[in-house]
C-alpha positions as CSV (number, residue, x, y, z in Angstrom):
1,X,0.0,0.0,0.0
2,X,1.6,3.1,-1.5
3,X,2.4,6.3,1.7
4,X,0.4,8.6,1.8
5,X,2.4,12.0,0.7
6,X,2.2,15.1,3.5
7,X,1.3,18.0,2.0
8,X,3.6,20.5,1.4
9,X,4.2,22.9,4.8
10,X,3.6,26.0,3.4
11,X,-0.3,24.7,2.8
12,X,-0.1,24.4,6.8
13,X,1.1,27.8,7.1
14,X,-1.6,29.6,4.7
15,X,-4.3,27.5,6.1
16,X,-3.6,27.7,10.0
17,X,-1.7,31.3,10.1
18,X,-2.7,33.4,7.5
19,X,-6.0,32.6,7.0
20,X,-7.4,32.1,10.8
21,X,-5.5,35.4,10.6
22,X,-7.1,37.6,7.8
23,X,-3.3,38.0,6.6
24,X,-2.6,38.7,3.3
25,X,0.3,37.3,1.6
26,X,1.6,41.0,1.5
27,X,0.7,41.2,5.0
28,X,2.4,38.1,6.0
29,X,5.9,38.7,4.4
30,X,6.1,42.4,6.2
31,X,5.0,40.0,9.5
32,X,8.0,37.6,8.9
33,X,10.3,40.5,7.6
34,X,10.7,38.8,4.2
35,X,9.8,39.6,0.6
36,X,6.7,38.9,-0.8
37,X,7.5,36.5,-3.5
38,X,9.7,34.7,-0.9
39,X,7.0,33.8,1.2
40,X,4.8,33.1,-2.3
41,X,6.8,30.8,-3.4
42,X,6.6,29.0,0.2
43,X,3.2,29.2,0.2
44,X,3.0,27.5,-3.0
45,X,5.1,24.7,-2.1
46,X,7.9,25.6,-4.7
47,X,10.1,26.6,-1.9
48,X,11.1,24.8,1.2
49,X,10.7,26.2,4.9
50,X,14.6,26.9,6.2
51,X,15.9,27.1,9.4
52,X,15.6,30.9,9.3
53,X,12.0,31.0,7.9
54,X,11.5,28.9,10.6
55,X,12.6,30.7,13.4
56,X,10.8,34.3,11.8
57,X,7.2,31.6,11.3
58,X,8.6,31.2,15.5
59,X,8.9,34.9,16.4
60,X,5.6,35.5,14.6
61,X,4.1,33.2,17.4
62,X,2.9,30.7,14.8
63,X,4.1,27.7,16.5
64,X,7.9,26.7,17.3
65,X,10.6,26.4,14.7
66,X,11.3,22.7,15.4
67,X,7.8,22.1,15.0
68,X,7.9,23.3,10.8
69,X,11.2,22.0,10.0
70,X,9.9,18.2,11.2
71,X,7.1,19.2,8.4
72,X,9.5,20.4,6.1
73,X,11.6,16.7,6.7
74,X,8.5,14.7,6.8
75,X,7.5,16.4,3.6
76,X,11.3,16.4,1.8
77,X,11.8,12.2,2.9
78,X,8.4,12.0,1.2
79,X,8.9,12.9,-1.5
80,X,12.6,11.6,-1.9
81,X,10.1,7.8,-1.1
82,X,8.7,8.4,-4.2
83,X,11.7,7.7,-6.6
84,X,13.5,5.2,-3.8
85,X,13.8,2.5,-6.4
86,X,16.2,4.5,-8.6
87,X,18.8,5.0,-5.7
88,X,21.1,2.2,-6.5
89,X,23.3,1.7,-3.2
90,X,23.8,-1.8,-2.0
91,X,23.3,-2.6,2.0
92,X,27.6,-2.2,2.9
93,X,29.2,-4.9,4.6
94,X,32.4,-4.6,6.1
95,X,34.9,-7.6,5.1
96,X,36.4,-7.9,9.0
97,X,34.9,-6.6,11.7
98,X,35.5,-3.0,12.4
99,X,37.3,-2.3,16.2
């Protein structure tokens, strides 16, 4: 039975902190102290949520920054889950034991 894929985190950030919010995307970015088409391209999943962007989405009070870079993982391994098969490495067994 295939995973089931985590969305994207920056759905979770337009759904549970701009929106409850009435925050533009405008809005938002001058919040966080980024550019608009920064946090855009977030929002849009066609950028990834970095350490930094996690701490501002922190000082914003919109949760704690450990708390969207575990999305951000869960989302990334997800997503590298989908193509698994074409990673060719072999399980390495050492000849003698190391020690």
């Amino acid at each position: 039975m295939p995973v089931k894929t985590p969305p994207h985190p920056g759905l979770g950030i337009k759904l549970k902190c701009l929106e409850p919010l009435g925050l533009s995307v405008t809005e938002a970015a001058q919040v966080l102290g980024v550019a608009r088409h920064t946090l855009s391209r977030l929002l849009n999943g066609h950028a990834a949520i970095s350490p930094d962007m996690a701490i501002r989405l922190e000082k914003a009070g919109w949760s704690n920054a450990e708390f969207w870079l575990r999305l951000q993982t869960a989302y990334d391994l997800a997503q590298a889950r989908k193509h698994e098969d074409a990673i060719k490495v072999e399980r390495y067994e050492p000849l003698a034991p190391v020690g």
